[in-house]
Backbone as JSON Lines, residues from 0, in Angstrom:
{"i":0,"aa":"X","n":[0.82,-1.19,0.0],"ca":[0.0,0.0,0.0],"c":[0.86,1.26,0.0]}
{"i":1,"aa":"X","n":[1.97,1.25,1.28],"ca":[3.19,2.53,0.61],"c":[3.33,2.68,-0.06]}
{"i":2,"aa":"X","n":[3.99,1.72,-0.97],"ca":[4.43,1.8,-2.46],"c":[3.41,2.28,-3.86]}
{"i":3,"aa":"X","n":[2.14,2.31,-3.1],"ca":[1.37,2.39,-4.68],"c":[0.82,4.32,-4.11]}
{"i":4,"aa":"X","n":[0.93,4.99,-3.25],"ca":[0.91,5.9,-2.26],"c":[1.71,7.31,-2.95]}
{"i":5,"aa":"X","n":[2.89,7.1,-3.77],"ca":[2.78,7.82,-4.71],"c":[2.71,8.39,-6.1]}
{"i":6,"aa":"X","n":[2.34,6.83,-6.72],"ca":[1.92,6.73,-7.67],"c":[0.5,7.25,-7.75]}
{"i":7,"aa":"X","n":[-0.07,7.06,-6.88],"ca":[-1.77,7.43,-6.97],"c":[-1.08,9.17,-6.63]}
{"i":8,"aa":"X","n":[-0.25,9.63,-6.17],"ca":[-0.38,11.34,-6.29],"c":[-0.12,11.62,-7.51]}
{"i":9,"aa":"X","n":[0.83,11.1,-8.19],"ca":[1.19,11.2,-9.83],"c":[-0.06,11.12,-10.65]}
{"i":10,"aa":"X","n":[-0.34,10.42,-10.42],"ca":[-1.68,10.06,-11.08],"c":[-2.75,11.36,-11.04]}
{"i":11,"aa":"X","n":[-3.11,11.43,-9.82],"ca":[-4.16,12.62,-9.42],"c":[-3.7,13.63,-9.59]}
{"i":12,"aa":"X","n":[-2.92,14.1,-8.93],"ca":[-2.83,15.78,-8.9],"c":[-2.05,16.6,-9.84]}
{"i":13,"aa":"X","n":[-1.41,15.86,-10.83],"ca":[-0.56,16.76,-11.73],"c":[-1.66,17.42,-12.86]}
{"i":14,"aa":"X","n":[-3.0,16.51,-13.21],"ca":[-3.61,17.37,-14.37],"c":[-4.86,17.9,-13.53]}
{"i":15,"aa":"X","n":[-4.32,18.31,-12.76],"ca":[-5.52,19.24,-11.95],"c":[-5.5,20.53,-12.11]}
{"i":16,"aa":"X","n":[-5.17,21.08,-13.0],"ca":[-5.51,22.47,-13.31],"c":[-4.21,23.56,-13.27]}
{"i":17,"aa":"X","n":[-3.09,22.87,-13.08],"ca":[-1.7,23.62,-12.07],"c":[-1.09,24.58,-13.84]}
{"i":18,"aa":"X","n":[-1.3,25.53,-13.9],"ca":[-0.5,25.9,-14.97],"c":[0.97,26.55,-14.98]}
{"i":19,"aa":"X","n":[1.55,26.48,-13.79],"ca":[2.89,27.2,-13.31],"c":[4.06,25.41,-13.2]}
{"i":20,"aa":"X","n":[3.53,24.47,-13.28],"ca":[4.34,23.39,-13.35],"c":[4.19,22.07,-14.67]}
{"i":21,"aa":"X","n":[5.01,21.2,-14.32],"ca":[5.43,20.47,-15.86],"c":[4.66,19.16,-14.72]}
{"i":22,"aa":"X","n":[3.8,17.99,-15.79],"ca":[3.87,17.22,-15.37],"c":[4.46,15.99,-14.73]}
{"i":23,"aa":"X","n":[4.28,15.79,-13.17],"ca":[5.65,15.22,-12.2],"c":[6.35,16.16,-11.32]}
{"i":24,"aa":"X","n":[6.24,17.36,-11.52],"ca":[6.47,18.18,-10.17],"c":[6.37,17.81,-8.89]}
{"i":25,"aa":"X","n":[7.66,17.7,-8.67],"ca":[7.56,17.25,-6.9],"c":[6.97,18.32,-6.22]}
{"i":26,"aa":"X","n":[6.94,19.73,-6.28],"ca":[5.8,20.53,-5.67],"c":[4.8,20.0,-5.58]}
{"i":27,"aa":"X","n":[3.98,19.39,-6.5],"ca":[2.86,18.93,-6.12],"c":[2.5,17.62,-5.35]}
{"i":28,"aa":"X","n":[3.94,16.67,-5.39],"ca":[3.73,15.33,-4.88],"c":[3.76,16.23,-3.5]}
{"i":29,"aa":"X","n":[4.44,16.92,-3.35],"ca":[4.88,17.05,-1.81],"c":[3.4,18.06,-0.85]}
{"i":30,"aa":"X","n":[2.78,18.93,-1.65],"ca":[1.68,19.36,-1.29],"c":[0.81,18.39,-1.24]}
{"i":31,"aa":"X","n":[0.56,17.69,-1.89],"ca":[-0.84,16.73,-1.88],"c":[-0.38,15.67,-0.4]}
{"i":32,"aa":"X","n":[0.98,15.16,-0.81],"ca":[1.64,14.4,0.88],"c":[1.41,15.22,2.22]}
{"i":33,"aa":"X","n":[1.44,16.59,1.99],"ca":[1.32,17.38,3.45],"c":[-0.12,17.27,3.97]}
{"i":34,"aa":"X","n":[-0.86,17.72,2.52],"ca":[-2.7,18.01,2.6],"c":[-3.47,16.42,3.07]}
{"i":35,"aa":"X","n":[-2.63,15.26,2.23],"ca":[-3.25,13.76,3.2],"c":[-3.07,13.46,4.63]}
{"i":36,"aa":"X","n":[-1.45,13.88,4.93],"ca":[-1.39,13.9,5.9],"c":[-1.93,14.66,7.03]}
{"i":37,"aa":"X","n":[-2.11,16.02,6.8],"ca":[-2.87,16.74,7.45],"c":[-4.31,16.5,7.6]}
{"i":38,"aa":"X","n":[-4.83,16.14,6.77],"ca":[-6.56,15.94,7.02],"c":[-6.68,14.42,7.62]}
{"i":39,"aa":"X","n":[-5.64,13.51,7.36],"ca":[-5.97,11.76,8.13],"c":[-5.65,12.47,9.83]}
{"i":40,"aa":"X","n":[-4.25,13.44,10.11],"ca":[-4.29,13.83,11.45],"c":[-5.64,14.54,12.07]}
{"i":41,"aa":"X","n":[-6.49,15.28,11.28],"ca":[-7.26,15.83,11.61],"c":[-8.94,15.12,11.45]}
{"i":42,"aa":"X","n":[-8.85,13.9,11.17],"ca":[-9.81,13.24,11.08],"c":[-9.76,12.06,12.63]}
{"i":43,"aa":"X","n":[-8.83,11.85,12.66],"ca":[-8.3,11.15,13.82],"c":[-8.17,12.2,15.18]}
{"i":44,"aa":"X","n":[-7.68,13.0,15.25],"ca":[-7.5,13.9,16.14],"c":[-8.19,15.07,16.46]}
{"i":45,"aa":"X","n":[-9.21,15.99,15.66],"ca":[-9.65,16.89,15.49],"c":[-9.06,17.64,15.05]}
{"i":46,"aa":"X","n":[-9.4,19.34,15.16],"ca":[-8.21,20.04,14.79],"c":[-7.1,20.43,15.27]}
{"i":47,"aa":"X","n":[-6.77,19.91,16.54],"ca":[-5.13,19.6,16.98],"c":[-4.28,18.81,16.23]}
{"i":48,"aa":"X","n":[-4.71,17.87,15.67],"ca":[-4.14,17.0,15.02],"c":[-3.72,18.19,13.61]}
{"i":49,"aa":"X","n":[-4.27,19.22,13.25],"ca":[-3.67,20.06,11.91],"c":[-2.22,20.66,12.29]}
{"i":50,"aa":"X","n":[-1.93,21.36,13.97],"ca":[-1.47,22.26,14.14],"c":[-0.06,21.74,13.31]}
{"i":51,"aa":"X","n":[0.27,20.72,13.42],"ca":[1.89,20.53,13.07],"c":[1.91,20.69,11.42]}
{"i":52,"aa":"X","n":[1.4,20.96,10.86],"ca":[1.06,20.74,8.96],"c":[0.82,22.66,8.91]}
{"i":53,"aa":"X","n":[0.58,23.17,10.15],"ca":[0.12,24.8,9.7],"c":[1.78,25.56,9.05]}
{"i":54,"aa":"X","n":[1.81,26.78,8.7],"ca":[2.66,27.55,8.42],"c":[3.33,28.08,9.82]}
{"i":55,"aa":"X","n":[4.59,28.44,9.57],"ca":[4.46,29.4,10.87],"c":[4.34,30.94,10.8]}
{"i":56,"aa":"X","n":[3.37,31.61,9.99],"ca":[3.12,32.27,9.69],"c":[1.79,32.54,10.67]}
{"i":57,"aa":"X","n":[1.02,30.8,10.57],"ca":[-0.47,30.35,11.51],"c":[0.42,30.34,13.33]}
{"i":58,"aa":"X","n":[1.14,29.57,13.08],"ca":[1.49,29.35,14.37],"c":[2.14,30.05,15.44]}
{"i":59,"aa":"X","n":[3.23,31.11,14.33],"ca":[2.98,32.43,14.83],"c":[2.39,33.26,15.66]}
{"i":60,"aa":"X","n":[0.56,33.48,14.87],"ca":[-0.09,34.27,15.65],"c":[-0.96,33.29,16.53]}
{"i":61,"aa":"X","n":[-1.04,31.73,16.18],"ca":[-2.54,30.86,16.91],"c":[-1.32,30.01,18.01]}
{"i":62,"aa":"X","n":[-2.04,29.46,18.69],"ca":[-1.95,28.64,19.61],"c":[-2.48,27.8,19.06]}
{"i":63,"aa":"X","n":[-2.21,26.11,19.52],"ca":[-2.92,24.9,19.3],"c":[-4.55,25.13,19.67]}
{"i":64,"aa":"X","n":[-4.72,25.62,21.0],"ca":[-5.78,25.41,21.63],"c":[-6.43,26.69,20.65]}
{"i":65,"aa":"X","n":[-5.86,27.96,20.34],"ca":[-7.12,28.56,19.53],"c":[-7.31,28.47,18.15]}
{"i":66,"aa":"X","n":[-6.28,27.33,17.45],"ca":[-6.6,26.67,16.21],"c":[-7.54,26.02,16.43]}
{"i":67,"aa":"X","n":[-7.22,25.01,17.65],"ca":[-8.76,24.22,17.9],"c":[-9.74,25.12,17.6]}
{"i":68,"aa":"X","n":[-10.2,26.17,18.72],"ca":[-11.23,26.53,18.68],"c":[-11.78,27.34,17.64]}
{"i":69,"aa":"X","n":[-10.95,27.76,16.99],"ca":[-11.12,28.43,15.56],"c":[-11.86,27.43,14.57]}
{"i":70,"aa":"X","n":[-11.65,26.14,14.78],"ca":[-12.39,25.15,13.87],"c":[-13.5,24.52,13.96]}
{"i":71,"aa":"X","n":[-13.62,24.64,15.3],"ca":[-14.57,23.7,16.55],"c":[-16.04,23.32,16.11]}
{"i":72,"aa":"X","n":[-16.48,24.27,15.58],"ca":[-17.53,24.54,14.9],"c":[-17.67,23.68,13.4]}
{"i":73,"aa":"X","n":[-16.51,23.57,12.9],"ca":[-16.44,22.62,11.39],"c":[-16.69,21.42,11.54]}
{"i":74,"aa":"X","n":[-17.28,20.82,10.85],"ca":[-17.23,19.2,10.48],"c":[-16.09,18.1,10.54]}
{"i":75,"aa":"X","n":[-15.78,17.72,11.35],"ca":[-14.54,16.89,11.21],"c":[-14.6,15.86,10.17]}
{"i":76,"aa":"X","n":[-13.75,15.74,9.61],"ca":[-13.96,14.79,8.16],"c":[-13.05,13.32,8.7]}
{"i":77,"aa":"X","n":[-14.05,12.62,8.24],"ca":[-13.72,11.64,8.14],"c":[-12.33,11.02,7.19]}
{"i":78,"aa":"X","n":[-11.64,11.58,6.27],"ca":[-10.41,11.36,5.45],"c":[-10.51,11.96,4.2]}
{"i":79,"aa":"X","n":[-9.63,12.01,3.3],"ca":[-8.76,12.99,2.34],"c":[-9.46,12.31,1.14]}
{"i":80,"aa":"X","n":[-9.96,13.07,0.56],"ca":[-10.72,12.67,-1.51],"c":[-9.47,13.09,-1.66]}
{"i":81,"aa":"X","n":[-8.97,14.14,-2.29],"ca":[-8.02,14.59,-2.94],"c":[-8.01,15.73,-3.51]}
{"i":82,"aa":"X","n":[-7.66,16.6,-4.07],"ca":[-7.35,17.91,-4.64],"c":[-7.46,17.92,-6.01]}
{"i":83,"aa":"X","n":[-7.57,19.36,-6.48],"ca":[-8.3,19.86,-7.89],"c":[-8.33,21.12,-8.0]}
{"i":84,"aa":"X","n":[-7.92,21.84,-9.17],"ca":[-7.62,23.19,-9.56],"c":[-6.46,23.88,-8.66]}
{"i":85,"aa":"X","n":[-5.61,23.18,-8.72],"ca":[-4.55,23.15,-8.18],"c":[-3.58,24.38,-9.07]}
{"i":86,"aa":"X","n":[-2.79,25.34,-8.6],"ca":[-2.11,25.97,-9.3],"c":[-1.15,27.07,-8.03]}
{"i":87,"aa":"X","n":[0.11,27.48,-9.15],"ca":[1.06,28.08,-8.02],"c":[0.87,29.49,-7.87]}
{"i":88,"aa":"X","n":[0.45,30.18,-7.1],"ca":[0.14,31.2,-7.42],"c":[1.58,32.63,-7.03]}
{"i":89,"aa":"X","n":[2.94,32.33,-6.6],"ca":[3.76,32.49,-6.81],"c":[5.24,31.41,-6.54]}
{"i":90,"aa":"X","n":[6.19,31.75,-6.87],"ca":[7.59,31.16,-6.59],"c":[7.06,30.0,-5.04]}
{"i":91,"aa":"X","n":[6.82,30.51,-4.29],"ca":[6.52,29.54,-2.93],"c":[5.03,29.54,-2.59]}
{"i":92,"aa":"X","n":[4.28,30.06,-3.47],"ca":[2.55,29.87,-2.37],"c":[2.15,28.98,-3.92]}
{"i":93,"aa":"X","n":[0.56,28.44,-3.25],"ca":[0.3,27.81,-4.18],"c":[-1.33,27.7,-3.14]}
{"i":94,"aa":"X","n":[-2.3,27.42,-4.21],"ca":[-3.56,26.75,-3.81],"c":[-4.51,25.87,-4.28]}
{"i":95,"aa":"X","n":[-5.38,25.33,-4.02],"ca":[-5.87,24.13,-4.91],"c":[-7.12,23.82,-3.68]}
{"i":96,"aa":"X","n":[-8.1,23.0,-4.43],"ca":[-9.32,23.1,-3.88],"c":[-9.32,21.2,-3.21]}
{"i":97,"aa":"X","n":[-9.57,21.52,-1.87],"ca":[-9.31,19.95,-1.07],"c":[-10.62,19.53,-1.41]}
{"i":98,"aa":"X","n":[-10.39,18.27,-1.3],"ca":[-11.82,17.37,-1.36],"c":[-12.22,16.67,0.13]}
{"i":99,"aa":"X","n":[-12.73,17.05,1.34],"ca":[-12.46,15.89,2.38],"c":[-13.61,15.38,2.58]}
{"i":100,"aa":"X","n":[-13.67,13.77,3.09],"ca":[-14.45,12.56,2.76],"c":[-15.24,13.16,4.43]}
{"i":101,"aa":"X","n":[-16.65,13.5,4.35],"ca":[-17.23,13.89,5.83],"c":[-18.45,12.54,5.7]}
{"i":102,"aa":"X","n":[-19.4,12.5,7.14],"ca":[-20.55,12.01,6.99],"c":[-21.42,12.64,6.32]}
{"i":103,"aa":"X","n":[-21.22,13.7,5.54],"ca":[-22.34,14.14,5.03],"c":[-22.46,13.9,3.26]}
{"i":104,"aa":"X","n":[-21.37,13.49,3.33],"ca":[-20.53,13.65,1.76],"c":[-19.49,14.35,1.8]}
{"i":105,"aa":"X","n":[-19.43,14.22,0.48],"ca":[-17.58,15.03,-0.41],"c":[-17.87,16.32,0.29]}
{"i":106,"aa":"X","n":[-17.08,17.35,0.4],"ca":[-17.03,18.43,0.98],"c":[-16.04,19.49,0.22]}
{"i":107,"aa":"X","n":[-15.91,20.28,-0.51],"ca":[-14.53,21.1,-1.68],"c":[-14.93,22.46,-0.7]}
{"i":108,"aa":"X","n":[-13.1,22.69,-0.54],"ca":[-13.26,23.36,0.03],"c":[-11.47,24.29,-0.41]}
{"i":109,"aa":"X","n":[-11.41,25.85,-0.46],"ca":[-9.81,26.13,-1.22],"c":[-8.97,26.54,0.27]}
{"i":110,"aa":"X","n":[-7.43,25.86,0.13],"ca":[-6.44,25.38,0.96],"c":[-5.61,26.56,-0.23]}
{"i":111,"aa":"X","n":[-4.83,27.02,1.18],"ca":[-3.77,27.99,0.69],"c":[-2.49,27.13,1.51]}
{"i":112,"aa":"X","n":[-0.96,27.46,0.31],"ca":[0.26,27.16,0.95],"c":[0.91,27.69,1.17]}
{"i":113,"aa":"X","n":[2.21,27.64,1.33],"ca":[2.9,28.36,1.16],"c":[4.81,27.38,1.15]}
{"i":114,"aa":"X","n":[5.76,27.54,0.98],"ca":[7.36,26.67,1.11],"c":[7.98,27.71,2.13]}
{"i":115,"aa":"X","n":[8.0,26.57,2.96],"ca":[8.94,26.74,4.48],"c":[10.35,25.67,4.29]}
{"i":116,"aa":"X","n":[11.21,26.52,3.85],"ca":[12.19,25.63,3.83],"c":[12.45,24.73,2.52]}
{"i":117,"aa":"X","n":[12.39,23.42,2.97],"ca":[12.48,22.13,2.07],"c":[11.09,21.51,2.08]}
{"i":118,"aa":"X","n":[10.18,22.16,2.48],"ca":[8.36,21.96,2.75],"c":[7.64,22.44,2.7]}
{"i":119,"aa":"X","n":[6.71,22.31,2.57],"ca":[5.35,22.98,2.42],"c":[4.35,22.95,3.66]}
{"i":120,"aa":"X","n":[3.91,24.05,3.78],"ca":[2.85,24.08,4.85],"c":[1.29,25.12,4.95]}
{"i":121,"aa":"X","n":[0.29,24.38,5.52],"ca":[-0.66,25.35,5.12],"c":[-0.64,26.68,5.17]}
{"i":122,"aa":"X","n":[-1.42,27.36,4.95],"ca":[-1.59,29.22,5.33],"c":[-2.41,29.38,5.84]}
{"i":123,"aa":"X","n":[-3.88,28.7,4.95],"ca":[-5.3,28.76,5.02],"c":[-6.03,27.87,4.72]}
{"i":124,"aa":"X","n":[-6.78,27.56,5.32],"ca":[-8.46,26.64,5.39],"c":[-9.28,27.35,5.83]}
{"i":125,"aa":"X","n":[-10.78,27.23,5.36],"ca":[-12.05,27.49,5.57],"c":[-12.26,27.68,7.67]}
{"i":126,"aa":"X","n":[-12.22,28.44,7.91],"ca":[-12.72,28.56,9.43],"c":[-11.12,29.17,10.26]}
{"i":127,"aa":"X","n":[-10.04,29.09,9.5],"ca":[-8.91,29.52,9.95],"c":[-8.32,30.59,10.64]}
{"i":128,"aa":"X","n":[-9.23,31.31,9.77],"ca":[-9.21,33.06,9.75],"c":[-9.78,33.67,10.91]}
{"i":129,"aa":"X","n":[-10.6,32.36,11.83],"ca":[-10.92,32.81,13.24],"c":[-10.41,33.09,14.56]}
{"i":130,"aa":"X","n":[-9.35,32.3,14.08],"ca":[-7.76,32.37,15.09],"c":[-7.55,33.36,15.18]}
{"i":131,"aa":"X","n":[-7.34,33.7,16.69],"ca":[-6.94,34.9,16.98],"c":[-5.62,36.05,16.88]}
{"i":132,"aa":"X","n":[-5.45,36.97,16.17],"ca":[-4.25,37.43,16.37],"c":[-3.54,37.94,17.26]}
């Protein structure tokens, strides 16, 4: 199952809409790896489980506990569909529209990034912006 783990990102996310990259961009293997990982932590954990996947741009101004509560109110999803209309919107940010698997159904929702380093990390999700500065 590892092994077929990034072949299925190759697969998915390169013709998703990205017009700033060539098909096979490790930018995108490596965003779509942060965004699974982040939403299986946050399906399992709530939204504590996001804080380590945020920017420190988020972490900066939030605390764990008022990321939590900044989300508290959202739907916890049950696990990761995958991403779509994906594109870089400069040298290090980039955004693309998540898909996460809830009880209610599919759920699309647009995820902002940004490159920290040798990684990528969120900026923004839907309910984020409630965190306090």
């Amino acid at each position: 199952m590892l092994l077929l783990l990034p072949v299925a990102w190759f697969v998915l996310i390169p013709g998703c809409g990205d017009n700033d990259s060539a098909p096979g961009d490790a930018r995108i293997s490596q965003i779509g790896g942060i965004t699974e990982t982040a939403v299986d932590a946050w399906a399992s954990a709530g939204p504590d489980g996001l804080y380590d996947y945020l920017a420190s741009s988020v972490t900066g101004r939030c605390s764990k506990a008022q990321v939590a509560q900044a989300l508290a109110s959202r739907e916890q999803p049950s696990g990761f569909g995958t991403m779509k209309n994906f594109e870089f919107t400069a040298q290090n940010q980039a955004s693309g529209t998540v898909v996460l698997l809830t009880k209610a159904g599919n759920k699309e929702e647009p995820w902002l990034y940004s490159e920290e380093g040798s990684s990528w990390r969120i900026t923004n999700l839907p309910g984020l912006e409630g965190c306090a500065q």
